[in-house]
N, CA, C and O atoms as a Maestro MAE file, in Angstrom:
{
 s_m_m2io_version
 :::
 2.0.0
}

f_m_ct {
 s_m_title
 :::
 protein
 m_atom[312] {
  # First column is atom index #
  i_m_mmod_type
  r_m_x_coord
  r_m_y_coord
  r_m_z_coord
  i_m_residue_number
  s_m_chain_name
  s_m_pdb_residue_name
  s_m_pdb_atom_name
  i_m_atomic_number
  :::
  1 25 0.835 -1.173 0.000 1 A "UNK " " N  " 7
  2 3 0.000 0.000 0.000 1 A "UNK " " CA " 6
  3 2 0.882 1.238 0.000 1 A "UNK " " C  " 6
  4 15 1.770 1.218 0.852 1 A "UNK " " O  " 8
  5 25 0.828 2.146 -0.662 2 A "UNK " " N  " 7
  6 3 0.998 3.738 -0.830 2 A "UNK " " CA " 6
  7 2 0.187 4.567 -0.501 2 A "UNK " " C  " 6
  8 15 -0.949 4.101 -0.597 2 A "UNK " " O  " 8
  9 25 0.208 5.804 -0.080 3 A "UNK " " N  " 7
  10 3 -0.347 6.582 -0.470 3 A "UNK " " CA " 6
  11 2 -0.789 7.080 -1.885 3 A "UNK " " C  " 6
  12 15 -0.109 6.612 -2.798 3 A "UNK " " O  " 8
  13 25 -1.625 7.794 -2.190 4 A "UNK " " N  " 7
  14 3 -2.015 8.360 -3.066 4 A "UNK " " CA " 6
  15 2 -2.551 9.856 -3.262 4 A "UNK " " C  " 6
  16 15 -3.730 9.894 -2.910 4 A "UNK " " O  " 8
  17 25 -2.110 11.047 -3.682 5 A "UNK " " N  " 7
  18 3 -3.056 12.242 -3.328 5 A "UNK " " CA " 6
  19 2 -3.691 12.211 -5.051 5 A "UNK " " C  " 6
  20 15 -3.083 11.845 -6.056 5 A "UNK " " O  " 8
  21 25 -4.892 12.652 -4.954 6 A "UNK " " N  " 7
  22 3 -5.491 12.962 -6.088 6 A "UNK " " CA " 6
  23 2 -5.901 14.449 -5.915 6 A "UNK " " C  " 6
  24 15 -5.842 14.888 -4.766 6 A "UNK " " O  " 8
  25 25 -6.310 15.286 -6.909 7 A "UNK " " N  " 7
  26 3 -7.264 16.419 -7.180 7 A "UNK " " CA " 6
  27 2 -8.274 16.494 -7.528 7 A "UNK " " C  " 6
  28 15 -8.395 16.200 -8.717 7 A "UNK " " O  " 8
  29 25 -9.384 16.845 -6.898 8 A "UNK " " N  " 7
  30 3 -10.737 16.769 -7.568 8 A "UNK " " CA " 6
  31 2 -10.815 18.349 -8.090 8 A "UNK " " C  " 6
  32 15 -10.562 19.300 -7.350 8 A "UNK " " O  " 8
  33 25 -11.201 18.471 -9.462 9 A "UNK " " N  " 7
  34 3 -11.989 19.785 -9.864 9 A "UNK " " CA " 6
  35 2 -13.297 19.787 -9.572 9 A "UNK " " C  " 6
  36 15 -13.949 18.763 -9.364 9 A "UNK " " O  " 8
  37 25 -13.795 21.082 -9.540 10 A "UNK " " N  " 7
  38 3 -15.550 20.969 -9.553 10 A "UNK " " CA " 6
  39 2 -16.157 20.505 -10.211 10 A "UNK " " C  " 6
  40 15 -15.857 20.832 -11.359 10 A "UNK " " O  " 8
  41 25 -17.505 19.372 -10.131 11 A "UNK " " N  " 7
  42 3 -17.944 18.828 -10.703 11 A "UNK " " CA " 6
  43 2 -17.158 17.426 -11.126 11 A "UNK " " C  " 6
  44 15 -17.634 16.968 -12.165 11 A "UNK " " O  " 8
  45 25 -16.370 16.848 -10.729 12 A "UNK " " N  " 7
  46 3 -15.649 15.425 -10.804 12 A "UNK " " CA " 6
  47 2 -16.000 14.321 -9.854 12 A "UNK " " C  " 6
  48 15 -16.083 14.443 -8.631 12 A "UNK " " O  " 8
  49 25 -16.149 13.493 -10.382 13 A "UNK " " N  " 7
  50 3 -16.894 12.344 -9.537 13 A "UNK " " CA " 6
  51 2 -16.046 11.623 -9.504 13 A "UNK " " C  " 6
  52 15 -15.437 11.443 -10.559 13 A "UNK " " O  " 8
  53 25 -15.603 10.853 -8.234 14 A "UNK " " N  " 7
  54 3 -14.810 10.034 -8.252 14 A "UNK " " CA " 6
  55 2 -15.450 8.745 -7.171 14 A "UNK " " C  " 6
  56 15 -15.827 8.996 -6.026 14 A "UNK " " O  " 8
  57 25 -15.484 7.320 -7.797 15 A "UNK " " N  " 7
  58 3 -16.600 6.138 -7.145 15 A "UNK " " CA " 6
  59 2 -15.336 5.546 -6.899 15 A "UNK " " C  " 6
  60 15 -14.281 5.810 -7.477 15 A "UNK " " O  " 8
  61 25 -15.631 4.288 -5.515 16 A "UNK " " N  " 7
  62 3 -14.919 3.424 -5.573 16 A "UNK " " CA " 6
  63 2 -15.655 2.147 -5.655 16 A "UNK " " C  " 6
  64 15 -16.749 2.210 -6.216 16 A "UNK " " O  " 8
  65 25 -15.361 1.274 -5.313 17 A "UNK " " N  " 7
  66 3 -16.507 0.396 -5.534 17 A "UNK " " CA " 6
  67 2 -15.625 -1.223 -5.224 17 A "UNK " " C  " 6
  68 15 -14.499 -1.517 -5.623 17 A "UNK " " O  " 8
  69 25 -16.644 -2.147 -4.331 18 A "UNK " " N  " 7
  70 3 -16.212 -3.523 -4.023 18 A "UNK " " CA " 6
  71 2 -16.073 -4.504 -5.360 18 A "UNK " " C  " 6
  72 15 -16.869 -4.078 -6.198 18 A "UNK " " O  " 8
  73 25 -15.247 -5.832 -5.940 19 A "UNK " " N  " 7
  74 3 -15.282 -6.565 -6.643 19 A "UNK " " CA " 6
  75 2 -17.152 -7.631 -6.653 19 A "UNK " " C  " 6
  76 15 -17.626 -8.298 -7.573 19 A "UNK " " O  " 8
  77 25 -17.676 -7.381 -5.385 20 A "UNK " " N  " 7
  78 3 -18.917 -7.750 -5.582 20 A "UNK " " CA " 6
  79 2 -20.015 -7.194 -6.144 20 A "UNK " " C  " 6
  80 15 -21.156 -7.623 -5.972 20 A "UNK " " O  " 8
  81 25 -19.517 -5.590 -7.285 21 A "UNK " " N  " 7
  82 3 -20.516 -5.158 -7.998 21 A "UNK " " CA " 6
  83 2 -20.263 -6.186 -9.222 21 A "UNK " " C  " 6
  84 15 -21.191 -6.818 -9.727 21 A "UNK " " O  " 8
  85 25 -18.718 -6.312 -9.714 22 A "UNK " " N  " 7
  86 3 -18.516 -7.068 -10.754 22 A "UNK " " CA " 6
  87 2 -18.610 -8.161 -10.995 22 A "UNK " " C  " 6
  88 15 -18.609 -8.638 -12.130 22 A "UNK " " O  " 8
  89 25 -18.752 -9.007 -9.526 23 A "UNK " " N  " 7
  90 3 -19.038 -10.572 -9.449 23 A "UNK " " CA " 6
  91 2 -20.703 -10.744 -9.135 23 A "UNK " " C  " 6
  92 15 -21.129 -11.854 -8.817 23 A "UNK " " O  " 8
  93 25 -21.406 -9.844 -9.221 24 A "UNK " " N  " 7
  94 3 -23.054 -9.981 -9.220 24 A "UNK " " CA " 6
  95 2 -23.138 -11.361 -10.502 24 A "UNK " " C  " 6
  96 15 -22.625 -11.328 -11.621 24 A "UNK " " O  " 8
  97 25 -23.895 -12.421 -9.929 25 A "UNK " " N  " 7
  98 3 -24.108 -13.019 -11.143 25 A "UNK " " CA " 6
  99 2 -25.460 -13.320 -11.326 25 A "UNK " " C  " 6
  100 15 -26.097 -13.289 -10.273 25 A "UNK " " O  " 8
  101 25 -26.212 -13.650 -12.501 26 A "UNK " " N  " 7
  102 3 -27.445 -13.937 -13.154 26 A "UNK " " CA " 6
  103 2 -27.750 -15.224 -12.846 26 A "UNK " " C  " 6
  104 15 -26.716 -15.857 -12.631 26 A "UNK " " O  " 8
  105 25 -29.029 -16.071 -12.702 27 A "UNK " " N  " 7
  106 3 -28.992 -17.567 -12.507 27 A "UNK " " CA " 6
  107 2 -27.866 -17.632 -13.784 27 A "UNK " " C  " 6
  108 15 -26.737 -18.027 -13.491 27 A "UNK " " O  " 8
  109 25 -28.143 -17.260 -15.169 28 A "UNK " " N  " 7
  110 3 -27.170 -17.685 -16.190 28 A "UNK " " CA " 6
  111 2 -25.388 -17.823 -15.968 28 A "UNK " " C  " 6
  112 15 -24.559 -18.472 -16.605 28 A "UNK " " O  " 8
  113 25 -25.281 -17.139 -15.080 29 A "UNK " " N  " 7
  114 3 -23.962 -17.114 -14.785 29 A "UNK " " CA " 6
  115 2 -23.363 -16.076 -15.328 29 A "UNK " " C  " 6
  116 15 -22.136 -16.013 -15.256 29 A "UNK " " O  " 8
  117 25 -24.079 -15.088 -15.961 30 A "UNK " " N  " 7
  118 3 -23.317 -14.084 -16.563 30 A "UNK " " CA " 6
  119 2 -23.023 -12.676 -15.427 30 A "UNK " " C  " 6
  120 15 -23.944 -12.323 -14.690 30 A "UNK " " O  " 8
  121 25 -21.935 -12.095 -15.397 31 A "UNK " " N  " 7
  122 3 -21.318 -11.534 -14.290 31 A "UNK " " CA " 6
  123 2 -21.968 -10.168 -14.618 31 A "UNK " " C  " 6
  124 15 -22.281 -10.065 -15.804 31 A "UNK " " O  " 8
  125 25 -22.339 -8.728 -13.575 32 A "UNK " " N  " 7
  126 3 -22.845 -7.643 -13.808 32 A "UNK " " CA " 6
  127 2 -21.586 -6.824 -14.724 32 A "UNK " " C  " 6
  128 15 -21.733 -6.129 -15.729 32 A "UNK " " O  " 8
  129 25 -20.201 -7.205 -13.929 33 A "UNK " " N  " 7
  130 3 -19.364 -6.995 -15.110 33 A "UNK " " CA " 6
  131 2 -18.759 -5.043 -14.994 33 A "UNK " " C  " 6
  132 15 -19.316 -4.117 -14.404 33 A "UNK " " O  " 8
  133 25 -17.839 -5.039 -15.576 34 A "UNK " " N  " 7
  134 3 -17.335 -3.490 -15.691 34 A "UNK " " CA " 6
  135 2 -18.256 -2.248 -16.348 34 A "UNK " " C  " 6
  136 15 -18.483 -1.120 -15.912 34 A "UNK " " O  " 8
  137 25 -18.688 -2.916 -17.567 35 A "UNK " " N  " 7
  138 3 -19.400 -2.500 -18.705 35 A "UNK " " CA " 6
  139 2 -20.657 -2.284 -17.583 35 A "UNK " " C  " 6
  140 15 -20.618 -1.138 -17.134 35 A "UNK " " O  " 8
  141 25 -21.828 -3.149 -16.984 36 A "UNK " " N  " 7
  142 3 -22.799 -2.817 -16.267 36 A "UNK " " CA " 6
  143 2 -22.627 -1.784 -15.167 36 A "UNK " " C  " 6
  144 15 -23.337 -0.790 -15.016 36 A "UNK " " O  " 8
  145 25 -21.322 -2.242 -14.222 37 A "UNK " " N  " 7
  146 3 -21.125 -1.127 -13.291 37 A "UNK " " CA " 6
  147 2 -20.529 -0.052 -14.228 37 A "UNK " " C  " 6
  148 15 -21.009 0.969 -13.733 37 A "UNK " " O  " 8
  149 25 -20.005 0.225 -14.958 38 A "UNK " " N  " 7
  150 3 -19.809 1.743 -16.048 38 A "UNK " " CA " 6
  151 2 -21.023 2.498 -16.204 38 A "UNK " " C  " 6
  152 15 -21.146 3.631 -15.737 38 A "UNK " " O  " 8
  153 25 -22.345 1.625 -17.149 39 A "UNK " " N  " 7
  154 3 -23.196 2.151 -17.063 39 A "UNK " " CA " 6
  155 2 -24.237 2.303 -16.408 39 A "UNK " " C  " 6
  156 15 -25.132 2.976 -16.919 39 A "UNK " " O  " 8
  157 25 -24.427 1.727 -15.090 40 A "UNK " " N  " 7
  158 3 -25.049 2.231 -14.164 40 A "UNK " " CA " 6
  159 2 -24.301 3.578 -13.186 40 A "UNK " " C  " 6
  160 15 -24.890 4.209 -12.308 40 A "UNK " " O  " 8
  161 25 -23.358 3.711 -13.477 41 A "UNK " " N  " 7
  162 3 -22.184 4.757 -12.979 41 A "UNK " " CA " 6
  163 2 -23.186 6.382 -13.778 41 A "UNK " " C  " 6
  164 15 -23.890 7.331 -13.435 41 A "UNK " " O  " 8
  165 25 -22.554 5.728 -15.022 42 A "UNK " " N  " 7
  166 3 -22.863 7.137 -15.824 42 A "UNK " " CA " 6
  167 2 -24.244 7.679 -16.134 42 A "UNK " " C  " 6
  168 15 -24.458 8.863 -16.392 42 A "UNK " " O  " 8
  169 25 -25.194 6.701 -16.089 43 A "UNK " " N  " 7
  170 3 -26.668 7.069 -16.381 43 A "UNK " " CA " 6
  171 2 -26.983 7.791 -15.087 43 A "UNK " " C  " 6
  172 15 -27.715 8.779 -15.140 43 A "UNK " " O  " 8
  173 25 -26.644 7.506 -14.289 44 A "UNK " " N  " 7
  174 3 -26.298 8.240 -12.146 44 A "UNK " " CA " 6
  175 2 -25.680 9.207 -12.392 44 A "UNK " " C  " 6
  176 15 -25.752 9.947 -11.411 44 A "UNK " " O  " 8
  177 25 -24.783 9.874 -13.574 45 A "UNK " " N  " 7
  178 3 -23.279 10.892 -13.178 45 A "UNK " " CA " 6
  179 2 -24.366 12.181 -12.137 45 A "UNK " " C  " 6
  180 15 -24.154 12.294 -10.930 45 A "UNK " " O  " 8
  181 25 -25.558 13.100 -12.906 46 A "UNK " " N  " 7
  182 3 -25.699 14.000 -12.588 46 A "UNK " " CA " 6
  183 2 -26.385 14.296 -11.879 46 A "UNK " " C  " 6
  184 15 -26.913 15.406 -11.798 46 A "UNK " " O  " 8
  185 25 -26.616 12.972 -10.889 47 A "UNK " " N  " 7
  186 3 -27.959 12.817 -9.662 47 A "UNK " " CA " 6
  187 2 -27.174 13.222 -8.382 47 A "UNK " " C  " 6
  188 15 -26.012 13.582 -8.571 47 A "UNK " " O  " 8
  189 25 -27.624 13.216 -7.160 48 A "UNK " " N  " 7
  190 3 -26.764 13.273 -5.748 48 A "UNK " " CA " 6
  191 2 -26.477 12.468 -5.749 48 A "UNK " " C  " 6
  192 15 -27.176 11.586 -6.249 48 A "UNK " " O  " 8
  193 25 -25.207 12.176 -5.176 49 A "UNK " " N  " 7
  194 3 -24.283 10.810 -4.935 49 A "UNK " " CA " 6
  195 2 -25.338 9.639 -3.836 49 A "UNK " " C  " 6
  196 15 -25.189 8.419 -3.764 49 A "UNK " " O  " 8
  197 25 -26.317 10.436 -3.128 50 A "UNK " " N  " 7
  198 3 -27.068 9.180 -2.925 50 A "UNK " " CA " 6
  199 2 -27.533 8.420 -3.523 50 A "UNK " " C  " 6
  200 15 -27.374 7.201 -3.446 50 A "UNK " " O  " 8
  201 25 -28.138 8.966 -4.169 51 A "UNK " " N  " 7
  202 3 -29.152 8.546 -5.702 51 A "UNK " " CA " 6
  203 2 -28.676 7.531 -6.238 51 A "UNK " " C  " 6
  204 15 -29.236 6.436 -6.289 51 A "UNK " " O  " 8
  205 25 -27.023 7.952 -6.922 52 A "UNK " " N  " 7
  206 3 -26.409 7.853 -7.818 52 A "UNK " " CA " 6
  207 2 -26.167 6.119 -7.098 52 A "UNK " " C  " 6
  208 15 -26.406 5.067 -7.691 52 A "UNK " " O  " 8
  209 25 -25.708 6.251 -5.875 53 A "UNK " " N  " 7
  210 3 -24.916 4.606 -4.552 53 A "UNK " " CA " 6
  211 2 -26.613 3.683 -4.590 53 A "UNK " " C  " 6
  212 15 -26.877 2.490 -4.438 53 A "UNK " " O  " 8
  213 25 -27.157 4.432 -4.760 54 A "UNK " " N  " 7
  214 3 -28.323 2.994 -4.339 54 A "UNK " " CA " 6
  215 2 -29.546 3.470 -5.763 54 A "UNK " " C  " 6
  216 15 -30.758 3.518 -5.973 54 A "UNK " " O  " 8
  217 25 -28.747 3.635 -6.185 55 A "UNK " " N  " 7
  218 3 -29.234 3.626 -7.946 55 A "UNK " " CA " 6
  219 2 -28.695 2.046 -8.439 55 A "UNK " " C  " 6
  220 15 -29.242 1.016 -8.831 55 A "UNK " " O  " 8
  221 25 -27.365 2.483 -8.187 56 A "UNK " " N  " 7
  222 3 -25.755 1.353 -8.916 56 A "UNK " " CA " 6
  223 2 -26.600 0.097 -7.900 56 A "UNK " " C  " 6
  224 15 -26.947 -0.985 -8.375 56 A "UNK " " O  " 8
  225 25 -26.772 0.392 -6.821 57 A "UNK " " N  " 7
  226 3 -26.963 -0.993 -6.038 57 A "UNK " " CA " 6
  227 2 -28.159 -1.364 -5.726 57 A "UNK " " C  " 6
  228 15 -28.438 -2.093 -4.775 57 A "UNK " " O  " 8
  229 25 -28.840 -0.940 -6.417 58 A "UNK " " N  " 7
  230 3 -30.873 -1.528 -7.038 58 A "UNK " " CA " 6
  231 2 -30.173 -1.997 -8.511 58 A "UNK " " C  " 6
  232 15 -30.947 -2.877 -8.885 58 A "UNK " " O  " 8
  233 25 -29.197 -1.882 -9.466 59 A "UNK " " N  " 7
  234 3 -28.879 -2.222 -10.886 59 A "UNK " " CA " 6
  235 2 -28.375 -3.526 -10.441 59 A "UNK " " C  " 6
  236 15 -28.695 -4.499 -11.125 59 A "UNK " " O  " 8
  237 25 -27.584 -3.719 -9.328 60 A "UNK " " N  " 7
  238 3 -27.017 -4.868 -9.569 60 A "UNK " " CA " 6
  239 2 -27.872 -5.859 -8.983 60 A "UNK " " C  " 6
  240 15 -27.977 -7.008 -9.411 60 A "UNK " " O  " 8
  241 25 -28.496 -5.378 -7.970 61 A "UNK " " N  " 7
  242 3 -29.226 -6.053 -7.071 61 A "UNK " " CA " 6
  243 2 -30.484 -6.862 -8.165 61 A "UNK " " C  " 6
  244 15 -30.760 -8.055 -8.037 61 A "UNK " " O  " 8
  245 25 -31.124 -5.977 -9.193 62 A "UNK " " N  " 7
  246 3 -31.678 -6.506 -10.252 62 A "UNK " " CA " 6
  247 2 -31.095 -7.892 -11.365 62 A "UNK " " C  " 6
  248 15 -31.591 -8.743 -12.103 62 A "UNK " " O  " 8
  249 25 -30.096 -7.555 -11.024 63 A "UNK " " N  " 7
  250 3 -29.535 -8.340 -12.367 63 A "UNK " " CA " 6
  251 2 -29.251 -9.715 -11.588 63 A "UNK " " C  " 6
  252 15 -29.199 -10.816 -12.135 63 A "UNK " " O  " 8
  253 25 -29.050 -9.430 -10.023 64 A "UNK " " N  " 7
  254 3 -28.659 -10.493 -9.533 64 A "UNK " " CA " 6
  255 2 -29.795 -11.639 -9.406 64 A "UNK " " C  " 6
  256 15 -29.812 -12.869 -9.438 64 A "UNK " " O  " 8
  257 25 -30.903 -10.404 -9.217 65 A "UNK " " N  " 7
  258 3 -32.270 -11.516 -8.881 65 A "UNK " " CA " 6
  259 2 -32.622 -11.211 -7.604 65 A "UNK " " C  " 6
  260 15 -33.558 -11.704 -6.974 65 A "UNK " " O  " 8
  261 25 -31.694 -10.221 -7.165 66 A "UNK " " N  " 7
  262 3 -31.971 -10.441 -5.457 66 A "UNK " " CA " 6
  263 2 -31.094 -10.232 -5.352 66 A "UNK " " C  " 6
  264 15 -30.339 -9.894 -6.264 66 A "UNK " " O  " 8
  265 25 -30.728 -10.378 -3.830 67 A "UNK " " N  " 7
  266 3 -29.294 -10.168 -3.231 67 A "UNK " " CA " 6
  267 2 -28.110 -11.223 -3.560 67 A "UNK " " C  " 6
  268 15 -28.159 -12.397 -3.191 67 A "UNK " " O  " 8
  269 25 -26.969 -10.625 -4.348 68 A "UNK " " N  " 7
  270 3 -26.276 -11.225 -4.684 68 A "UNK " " CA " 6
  271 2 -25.123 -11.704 -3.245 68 A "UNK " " C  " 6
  272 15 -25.110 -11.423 -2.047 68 A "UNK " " O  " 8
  273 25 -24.349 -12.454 -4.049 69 A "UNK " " N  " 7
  274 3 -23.571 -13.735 -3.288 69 A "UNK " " CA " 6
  275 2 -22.445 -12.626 -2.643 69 A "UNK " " C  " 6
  276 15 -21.726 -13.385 -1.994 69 A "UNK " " O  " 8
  277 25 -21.923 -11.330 -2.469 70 A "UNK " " N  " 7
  278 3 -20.876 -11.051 -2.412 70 A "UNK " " CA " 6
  279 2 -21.522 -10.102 -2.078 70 A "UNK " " C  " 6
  280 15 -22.713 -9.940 -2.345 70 A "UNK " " O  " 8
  281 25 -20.367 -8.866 -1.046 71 A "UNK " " N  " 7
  282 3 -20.999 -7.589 -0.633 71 A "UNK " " CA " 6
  283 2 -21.023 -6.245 -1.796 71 A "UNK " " C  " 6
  284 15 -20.004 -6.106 -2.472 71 A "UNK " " O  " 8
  285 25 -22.293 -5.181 -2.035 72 A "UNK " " N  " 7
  286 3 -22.250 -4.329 -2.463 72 A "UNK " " CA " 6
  287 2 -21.415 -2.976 -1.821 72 A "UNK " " C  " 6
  288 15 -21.958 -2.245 -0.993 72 A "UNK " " O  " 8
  289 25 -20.329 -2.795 -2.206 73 A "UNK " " N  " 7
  290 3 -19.688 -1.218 -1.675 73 A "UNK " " CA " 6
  291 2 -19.481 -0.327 -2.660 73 A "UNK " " C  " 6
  292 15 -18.515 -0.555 -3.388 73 A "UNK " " O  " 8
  293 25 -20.311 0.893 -2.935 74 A "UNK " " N  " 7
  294 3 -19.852 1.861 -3.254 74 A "UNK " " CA " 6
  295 2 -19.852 3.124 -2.334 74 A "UNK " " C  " 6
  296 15 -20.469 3.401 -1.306 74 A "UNK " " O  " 8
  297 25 -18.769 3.901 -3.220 75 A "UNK " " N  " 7
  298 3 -18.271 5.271 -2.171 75 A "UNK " " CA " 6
  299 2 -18.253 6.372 -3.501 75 A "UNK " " C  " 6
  300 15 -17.642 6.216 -4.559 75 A "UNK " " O  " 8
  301 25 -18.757 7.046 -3.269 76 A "UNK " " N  " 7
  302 3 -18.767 8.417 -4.311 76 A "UNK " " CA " 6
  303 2 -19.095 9.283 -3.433 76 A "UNK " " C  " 6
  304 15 -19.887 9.298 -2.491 76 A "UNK " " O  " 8
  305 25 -17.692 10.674 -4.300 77 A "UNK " " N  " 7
  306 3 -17.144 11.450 -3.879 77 A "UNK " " CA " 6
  307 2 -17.493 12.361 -4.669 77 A "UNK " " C  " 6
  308 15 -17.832 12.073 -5.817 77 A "UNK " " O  " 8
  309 25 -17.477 14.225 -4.018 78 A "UNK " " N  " 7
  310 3 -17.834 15.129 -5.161 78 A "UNK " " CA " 6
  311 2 -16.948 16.288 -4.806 78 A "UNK " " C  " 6
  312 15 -16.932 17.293 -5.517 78 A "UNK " " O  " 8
  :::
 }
 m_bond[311] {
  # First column is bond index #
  i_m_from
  i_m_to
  i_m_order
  :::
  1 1 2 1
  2 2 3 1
  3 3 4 2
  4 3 5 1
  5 5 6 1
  6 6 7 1
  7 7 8 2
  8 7 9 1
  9 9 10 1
  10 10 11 1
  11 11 12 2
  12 11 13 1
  13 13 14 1
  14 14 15 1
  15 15 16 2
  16 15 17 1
  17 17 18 1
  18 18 19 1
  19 19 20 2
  20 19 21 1
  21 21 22 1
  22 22 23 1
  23 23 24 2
  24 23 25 1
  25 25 26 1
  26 26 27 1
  27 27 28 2
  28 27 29 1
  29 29 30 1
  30 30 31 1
  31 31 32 2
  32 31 33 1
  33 33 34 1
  34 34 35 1
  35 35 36 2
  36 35 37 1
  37 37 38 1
  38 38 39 1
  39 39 40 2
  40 39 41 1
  41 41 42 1
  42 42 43 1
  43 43 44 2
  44 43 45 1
  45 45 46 1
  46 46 47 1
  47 47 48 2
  48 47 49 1
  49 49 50 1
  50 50 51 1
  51 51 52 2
  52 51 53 1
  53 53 54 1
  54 54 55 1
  55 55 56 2
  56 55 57 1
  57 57 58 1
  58 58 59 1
  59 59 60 2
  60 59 61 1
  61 61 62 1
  62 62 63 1
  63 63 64 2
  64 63 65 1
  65 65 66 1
  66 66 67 1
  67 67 68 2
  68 67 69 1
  69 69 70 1
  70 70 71 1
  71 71 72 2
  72 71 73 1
  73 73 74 1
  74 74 75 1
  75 75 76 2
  76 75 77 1
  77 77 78 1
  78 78 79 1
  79 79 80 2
  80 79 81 1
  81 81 82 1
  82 82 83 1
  83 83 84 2
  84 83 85 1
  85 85 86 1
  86 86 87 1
  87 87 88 2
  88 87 89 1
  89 89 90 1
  90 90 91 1
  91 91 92 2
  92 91 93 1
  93 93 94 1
  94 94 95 1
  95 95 96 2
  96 95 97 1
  97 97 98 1
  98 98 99 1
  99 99 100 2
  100 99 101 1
  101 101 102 1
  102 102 103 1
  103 103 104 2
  104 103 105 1
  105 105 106 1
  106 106 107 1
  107 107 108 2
  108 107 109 1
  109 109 110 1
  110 110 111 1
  111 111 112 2
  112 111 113 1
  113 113 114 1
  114 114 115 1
  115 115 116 2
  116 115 117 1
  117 117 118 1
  118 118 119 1
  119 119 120 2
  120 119 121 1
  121 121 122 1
  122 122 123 1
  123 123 124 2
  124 123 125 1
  125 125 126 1
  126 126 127 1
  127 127 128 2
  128 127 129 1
  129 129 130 1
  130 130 131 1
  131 131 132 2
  132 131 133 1
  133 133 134 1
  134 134 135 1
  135 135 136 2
  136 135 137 1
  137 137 138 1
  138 138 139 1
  139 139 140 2
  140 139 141 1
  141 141 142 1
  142 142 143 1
  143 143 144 2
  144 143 145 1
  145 145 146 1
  146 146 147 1
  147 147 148 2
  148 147 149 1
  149 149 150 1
  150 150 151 1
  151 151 152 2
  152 151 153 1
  153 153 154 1
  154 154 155 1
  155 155 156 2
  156 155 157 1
  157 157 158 1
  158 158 159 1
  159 159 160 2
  160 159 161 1
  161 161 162 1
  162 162 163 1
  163 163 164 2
  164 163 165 1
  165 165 166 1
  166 166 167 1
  167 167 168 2
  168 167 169 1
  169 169 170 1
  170 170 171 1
  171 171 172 2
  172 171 173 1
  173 173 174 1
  174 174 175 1
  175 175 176 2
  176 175 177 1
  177 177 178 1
  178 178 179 1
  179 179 180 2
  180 179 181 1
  181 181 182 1
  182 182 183 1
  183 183 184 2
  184 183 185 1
  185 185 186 1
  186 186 187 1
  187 187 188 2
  188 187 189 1
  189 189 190 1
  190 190 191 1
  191 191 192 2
  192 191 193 1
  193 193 194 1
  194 194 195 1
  195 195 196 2
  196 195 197 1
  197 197 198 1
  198 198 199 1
  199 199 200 2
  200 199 201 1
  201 201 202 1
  202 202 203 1
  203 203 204 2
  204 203 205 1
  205 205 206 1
  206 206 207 1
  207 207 208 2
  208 207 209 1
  209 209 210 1
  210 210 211 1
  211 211 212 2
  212 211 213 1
  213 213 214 1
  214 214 215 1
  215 215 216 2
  216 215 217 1
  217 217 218 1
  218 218 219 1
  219 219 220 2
  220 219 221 1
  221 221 222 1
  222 222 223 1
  223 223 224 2
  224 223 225 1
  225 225 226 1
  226 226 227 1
  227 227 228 2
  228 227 229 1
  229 229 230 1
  230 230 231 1
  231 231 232 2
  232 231 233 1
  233 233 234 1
  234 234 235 1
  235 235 236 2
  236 235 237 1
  237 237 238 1
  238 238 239 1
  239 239 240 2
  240 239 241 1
  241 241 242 1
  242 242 243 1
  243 243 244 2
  244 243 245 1
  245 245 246 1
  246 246 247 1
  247 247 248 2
  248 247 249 1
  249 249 250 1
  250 250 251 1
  251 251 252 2
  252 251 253 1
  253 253 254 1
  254 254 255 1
  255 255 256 2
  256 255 257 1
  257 257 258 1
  258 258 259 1
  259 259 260 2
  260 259 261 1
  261 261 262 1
  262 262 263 1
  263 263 264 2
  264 263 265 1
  265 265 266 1
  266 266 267 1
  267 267 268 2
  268 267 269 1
  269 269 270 1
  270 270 271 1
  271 271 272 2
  272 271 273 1
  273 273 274 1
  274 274 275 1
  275 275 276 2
  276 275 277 1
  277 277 278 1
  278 278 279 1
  279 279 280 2
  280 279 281 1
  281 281 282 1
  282 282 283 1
  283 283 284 2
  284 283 285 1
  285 285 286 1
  286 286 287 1
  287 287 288 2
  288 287 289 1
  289 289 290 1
  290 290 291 1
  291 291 292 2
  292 291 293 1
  293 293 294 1
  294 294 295 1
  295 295 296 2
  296 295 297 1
  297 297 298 1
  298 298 299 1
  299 299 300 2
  300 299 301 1
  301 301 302 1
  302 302 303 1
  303 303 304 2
  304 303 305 1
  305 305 306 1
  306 306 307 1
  307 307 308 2
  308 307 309 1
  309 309 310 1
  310 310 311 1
  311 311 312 2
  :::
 }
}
């Protein structure tokens, strides 16, 4: 582990997010995936970051069927 400093400008969103948005899986077995958490990210960009955290985690929670096998964490920042 390192540190890290970043810069936020106004208006920059910055999410973090657990490997259990990307391991959400379908009975099919198909994973919610980068591409799903991307666009549940961006269709959210211009809502309140509440919105935006249990927007992303009603998307996955859908796809899963329910509550998926692994924990949901997101963190967005403004």
């Amino acid at each position: 582990l390192r540190p890290v400093a970043i810069s936020l400008a106004p208006g920059d969103l910055l999410v973090q997010y657990s490997d259990g948005l990307l391991e959400a899986a379908r009975a099919d077995g198909a994973h919610f995936g980068t591409c799903g958490v991307y666009g549940a990210m961006l269709g959210r960009a211009d809502l309140p970051l509440a919105e935006l955290v249990e927007g992303v985690a009603a998307d996955v929670r859908a796809w899963a069927g329910g509550v998926p096998g692994d924990d949901l964490t997101v963190l967005a920042l403004m």
